[in-house]
FIFIKE-980075 format. One record per residue (C-alpha): x, y, z. Coordinates in Angstrom, 2 decimals. Example, Ala and Ser with C-alpha at 12.3 -4.5 7.8 and 13.67 -1.06 7.14 Angstrom:
px_py_pz
12.30_-4.50_7.80 .
13.67_-1.06_7.14 .
END
This chain:
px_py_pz
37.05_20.79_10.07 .
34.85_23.02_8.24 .
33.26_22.16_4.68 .
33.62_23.15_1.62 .
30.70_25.38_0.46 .
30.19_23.72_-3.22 .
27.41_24.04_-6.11 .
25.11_20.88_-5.81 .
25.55_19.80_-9.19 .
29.28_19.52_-7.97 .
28.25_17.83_-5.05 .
26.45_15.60_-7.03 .
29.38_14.71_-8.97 .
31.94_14.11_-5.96 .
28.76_11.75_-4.09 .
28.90_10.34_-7.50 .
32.94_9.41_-7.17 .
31.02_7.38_-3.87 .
29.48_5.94_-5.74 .
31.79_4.29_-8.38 .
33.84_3.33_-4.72 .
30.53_1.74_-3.30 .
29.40_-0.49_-5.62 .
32.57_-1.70_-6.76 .
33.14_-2.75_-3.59 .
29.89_-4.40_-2.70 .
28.08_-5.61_-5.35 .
30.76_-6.27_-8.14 .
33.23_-7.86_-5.01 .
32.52_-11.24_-5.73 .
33.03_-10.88_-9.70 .
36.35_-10.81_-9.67 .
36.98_-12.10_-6.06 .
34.51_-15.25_-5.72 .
36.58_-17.78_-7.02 .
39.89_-16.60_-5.28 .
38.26_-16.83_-2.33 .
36.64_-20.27_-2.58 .
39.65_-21.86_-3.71 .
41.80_-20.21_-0.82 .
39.32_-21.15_1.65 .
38.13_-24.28_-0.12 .
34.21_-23.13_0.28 .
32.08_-23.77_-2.56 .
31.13_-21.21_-4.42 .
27.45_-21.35_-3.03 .
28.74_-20.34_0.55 .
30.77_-17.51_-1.10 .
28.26_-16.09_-2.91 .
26.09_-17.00_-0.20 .
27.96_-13.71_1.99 .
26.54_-11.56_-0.71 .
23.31_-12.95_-0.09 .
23.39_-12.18_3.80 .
24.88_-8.56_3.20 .
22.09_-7.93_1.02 .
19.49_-9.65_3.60 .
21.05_-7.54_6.40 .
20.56_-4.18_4.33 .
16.94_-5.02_3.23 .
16.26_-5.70_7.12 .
17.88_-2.08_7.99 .
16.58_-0.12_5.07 .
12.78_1.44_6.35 .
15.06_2.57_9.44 .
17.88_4.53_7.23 .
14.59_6.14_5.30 .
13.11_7.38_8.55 .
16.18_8.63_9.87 .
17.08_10.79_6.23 .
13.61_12.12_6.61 .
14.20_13.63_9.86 .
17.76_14.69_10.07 .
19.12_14.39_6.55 .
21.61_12.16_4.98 .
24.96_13.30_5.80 .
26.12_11.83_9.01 .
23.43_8.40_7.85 .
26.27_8.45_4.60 .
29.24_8.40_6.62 .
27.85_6.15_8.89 .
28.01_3.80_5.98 .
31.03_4.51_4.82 .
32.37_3.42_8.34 .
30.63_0.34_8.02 .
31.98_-0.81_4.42 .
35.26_-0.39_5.52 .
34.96_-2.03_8.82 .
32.87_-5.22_6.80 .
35.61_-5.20_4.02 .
38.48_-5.28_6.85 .
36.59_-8.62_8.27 .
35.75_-10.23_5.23 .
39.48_-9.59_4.31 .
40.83_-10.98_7.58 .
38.38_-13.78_7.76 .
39.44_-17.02_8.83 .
36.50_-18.65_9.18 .
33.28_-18.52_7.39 .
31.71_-17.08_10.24 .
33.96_-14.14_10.53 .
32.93_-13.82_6.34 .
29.52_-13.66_7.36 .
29.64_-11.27_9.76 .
31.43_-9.29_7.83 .
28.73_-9.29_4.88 .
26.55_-8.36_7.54 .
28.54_-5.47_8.38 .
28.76_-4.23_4.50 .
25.04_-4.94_3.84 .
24.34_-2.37_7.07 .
26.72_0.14_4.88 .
25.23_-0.65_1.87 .
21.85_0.37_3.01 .
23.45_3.79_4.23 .
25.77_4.47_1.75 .
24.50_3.51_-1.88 .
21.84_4.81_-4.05 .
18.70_4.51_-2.31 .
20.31_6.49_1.12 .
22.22_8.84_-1.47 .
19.45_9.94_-3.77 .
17.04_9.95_-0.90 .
20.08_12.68_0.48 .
19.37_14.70_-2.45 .
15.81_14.76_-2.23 .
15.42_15.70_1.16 .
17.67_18.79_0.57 .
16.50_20.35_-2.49 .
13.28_19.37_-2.92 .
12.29_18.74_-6.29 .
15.10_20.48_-8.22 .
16.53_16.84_-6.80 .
16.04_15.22_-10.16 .
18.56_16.45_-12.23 .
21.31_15.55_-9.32 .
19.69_12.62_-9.07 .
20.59_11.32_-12.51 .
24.52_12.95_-12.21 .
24.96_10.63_-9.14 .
23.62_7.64_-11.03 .
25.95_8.92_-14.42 .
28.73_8.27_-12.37 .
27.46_5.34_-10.76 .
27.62_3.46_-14.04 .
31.00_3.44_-14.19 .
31.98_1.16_-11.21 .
31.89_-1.83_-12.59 .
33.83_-1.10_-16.06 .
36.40_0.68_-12.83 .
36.26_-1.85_-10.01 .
36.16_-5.14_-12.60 .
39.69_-3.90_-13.86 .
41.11_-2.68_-10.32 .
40.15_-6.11_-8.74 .
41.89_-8.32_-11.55 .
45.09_-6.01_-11.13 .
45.08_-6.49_-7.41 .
44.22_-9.75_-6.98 .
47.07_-10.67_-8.96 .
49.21_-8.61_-7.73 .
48.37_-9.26_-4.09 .
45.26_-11.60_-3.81 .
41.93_-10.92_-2.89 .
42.84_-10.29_1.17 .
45.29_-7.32_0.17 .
42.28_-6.21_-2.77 .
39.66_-6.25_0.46 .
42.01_-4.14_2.65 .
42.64_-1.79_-0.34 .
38.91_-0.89_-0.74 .
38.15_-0.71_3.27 .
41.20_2.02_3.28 .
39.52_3.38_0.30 .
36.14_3.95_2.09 .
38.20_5.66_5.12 .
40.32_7.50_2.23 .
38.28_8.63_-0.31 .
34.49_7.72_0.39 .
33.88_9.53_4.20 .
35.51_12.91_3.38 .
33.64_12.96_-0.32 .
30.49_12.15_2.15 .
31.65_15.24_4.60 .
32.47_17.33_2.17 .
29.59_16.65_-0.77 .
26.42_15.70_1.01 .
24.35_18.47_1.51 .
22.95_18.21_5.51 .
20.38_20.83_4.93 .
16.41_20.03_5.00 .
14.27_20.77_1.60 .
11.23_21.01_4.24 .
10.79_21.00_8.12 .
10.10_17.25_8.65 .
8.17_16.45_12.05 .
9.50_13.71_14.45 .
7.93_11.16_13.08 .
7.34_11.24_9.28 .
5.23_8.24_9.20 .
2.64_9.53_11.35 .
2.66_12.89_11.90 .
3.78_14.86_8.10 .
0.45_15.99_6.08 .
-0.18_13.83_2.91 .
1.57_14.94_-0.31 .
-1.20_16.31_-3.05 .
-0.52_13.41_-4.86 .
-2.21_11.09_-1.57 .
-4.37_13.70_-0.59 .
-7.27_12.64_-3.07 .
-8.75_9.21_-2.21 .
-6.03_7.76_-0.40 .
-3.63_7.38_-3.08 .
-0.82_6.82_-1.12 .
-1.23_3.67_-0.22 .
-1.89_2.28_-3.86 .
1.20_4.25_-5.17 .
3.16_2.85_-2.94 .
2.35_-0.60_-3.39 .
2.54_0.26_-7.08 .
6.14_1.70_-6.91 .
7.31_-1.50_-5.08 .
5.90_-3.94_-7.41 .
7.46_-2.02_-10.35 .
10.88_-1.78_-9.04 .
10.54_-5.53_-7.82 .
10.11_-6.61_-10.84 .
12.88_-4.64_-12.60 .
14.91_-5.69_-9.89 .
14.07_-9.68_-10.87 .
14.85_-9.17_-14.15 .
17.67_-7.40_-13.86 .
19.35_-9.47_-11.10 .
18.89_-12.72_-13.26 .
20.01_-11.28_-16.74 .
23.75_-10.15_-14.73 .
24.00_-13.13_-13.39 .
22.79_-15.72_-15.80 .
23.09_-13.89_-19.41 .
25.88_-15.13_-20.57 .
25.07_-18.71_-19.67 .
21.56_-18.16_-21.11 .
22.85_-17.12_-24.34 .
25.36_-20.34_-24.19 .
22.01_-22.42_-24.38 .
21.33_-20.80_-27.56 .
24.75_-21.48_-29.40 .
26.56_-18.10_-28.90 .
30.09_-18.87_-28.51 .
31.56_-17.59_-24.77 .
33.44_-14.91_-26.16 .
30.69_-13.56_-28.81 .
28.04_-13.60_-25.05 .
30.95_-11.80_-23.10 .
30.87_-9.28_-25.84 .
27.59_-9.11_-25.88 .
27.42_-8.36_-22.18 .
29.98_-5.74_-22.10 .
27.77_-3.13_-24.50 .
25.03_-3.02_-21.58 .
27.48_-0.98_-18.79 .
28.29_1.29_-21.47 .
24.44_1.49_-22.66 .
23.33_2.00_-18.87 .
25.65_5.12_-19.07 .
24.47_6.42_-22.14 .
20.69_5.93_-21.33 .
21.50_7.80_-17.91 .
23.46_10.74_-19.78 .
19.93_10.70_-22.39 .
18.01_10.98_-18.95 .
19.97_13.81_-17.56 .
19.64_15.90_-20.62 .
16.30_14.78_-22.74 .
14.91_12.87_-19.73 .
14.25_15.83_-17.77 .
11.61_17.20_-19.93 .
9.18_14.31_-19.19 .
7.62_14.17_-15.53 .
9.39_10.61_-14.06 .
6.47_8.37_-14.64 .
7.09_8.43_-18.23 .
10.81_8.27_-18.28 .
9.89_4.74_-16.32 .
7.21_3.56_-19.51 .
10.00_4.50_-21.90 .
12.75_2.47_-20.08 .
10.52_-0.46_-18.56 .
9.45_-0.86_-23.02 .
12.90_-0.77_-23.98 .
13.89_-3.47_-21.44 .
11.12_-5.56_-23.05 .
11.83_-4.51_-26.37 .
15.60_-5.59_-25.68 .
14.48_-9.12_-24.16 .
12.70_-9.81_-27.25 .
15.16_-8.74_-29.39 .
17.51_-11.51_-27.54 .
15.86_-13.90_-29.00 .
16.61_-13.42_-32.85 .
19.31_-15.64_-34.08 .
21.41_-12.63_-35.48 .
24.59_-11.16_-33.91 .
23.43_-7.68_-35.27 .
19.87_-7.51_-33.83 .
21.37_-8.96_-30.27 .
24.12_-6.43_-30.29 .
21.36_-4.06_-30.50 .
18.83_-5.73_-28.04 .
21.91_-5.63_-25.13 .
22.49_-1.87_-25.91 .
18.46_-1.32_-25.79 .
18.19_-2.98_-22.67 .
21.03_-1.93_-21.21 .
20.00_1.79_-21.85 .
16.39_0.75_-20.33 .
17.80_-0.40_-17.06 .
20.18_2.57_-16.46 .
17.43_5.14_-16.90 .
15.70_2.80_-14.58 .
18.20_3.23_-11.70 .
17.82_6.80_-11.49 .
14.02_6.49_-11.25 .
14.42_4.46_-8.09 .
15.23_8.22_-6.74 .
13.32_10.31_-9.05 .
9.72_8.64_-9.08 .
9.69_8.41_-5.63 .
10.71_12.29_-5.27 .
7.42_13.02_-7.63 .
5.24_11.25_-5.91 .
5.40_11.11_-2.51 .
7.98_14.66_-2.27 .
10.86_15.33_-0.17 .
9.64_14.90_3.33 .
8.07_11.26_2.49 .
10.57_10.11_-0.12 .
13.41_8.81_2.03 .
10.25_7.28_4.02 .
8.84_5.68_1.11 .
11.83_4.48_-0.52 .
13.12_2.92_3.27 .
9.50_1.10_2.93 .
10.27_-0.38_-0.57 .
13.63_-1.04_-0.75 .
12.81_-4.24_1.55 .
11.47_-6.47_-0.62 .
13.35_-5.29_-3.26 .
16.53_-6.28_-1.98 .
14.67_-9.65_-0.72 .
14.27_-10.43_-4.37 .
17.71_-9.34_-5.08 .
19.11_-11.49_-2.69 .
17.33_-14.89_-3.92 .
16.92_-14.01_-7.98 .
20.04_-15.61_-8.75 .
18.77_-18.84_-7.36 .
15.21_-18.09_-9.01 .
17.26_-17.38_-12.47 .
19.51_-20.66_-11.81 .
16.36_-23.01_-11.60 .
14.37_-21.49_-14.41 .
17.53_-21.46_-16.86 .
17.47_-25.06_-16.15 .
14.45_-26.01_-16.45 .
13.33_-24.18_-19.55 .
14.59_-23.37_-22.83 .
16.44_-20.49_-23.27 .
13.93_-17.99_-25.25 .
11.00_-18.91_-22.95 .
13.46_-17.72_-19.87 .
13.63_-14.66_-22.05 .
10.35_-14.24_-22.23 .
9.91_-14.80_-19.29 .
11.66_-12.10_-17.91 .
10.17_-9.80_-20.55 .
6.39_-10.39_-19.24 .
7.66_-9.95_-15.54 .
9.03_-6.80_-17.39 .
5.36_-6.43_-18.47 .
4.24_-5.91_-14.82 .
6.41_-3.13_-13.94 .
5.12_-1.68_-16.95 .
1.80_-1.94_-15.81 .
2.34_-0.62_-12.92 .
4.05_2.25_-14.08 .
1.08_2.95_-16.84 .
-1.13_2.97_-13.23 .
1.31_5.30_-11.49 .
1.22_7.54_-14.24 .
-2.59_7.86_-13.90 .
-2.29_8.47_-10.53 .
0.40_11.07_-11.36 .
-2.19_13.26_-14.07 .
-5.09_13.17_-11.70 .
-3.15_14.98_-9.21 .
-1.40_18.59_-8.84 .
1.47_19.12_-9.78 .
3.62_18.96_-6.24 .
6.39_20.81_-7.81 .
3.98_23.62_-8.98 .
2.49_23.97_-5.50 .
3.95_26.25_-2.75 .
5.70_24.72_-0.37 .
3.10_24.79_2.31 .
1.08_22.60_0.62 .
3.64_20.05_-0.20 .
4.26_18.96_3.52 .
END
């Protein structure tokens, strides 16, 4: 079948529709579909969120691999790959009938999560256009941000129209249907830059590591940075609404509340795409990494006005923050080492993602309410930190965009 020769800020868009299908059928599953589950199975909900847990485990364990592969031979076929693999993992979990057969198939969607989402996408991007990646970059995550307002809706409709088996059949046929011919059609299988056999060895430095070993400290910078956003993140889906129960906000006023961040995430990403592009990636991090903090502390004033405002600041923080996760490493390490890099780091990072809602859980009740808050904003504080260092690393070195190719290798 032969594709479709498209402009890449179209392709951008369609991987985009992949996106909207991905997450809202991996991530934002068990919103709608945990307690279904659990009460058809009788599990508690600890075991069913527990398949989450293992899906993400799997796709942390998996992750380096899928980088080293995109490096070498592009993304397309690694994309498809995982589009197989949500569908077959949403078939199992759907046909489970034991909670083995439910693990197994987490398993099976946190291998096609690791192939098929954000990190394997944008790192898709980079490797085929190079730096001119970033503004792509930021139309895949635009579109990203609309899964869950999409997928929260489609999953109440189906599960009561057909319960949460039929809902995890739907979105497996939807991965076959929609998701691996967008991934055929849209992902670009070209190569921004020859890449030798084995990136981690053999590629030349990027000018940003070629000046007293900077790799190394930039890369343990970028992974503490986007741990911690991660942390904070993770804990504030799960556990805001709770955590704003402890401080005497009626459940519908902290549902509201919650429901301005999606649409902030888009609007900060839409800023990004437009404004954002202007500022070299290490600042667009500062900006959003302060107005997560700035948001956190606003959380704690005891007025409905300032908190309305402190969920749309932070939500706006954390959505430019998403795109970053492809953009920063694009700057820093370039095309050939970015899917490499971002393999490397999105280990722990989905290690933390995995156990935060447990970490959130015991520190929610343990401590009061604000002091979680803050918390959360000072773990904010290291990212920040960290992105204040990465931006020094970022002025003391070329340019990589500016340089000929032949010196970016």
């Amino acid at each position: 079948m032969p594709r479709i020769a498209a402009s890449p800020l179209l392709q951008a868009c369609l991987l985009g529709v992949t996106q909207i299908v991905g997450f809202g059928s991996t991530l934002y599953l068990l919103t709608v579909l945990a307690a279904p589950i659990g009460n058809a199975m009788g599990w508690p909900l600890a075991w069913v969120s527990g398949g989450m847990s293992a899906g993400i485990v799997t796709s942390a364990l998996v992750a380096p691999h899928v980088g080293r592969l995109i490096a070498r031979e592009g993304g397309r076929r690694v994309l498809m790959t995982g589009s197989l693999l949500l569908a077959a993992g949403l078939a199992t979990i759907g046909l489970a009938w034991h909670y083995a057969i439910y693990l197994i198939g987490w398993s099976l969607v946190g291998l096609g999560m690791a192939c098929s989402l954000y990190d394997a996408v944008f790192s898709t991007l980079g490797r085929a256009h190079g730096h001119k990646a970033r503004r792509l970059i930021s139309t895949v995550a635009l579109w990203g941000g609309f899964a869950s307002t999409v997928f929260w809706t489609l999953s109440g409709v189906l599960v009561e129209a057909a319960g949460w088996r039929v809902t995890c059949l739907v979105y497996a046929a939807a991965q076959i249907a929609i998701c691996l011919p967008l991934f055929f059609f849209a992902a670009p299988a070209g190569l921004a830059e020859a890449a030798p056999a084995d990136p981690d060895r053999k590629a030349r430095p990027h000018p940003v590591a070629r000046t007293v070993h900077t790799l190394e400290p930039a890369r343990t910078l970028s992974a503490i940075l986007f741990i911690a956003e991660v942390l904070v993140a993770s804990i504030i889906a799960v556990h805001l609404v709770n955590l704003l129960a402890r401080m005497d906000v009626g459940l519908t006023a902290a549902v509201a509340l919650g429901a301005f961040i999606g649409p902030a995430q888009v609007a900060g990403r839409a800023v990004e795409m437009t404004l954002g592009q202007r500022l070299h990636p290490a600042m667009t991090v500062i900006l959003a990494i302060g107005a997560i903090i700035t948001g956190l502390g606003l959380l704690t004033i005891d007025a409905p006005a300032v908190r309305m405002l402190a969920a749309i600041v932070y939500g706006a923080g954390i959505g430019v923050l998403s795109i970053a996760r492809g953009t920063l490493p694009l700057a820093l390490f370039g095309p050939v080492r970015q899917p490499v890099v971002t393999g490397q780091i999105a280990r722990p990072i989905m290690l933390v993602q995995a156990v935060s809602p447990v970490a959130g859980a015991f520190a929610i009740t343990r401590l009061p309410p604000e002091a979680v808050l803050w918390l959360l904003a000072a773990i904010a504080g290291i990212a920040l930190a960290a992105g204040l260092l990465l931006r020094r690393i970022c002025l003391a070195q070329p340019d990589p965009a500016a340089l000929p190719d032949s010196q970016s290798t």
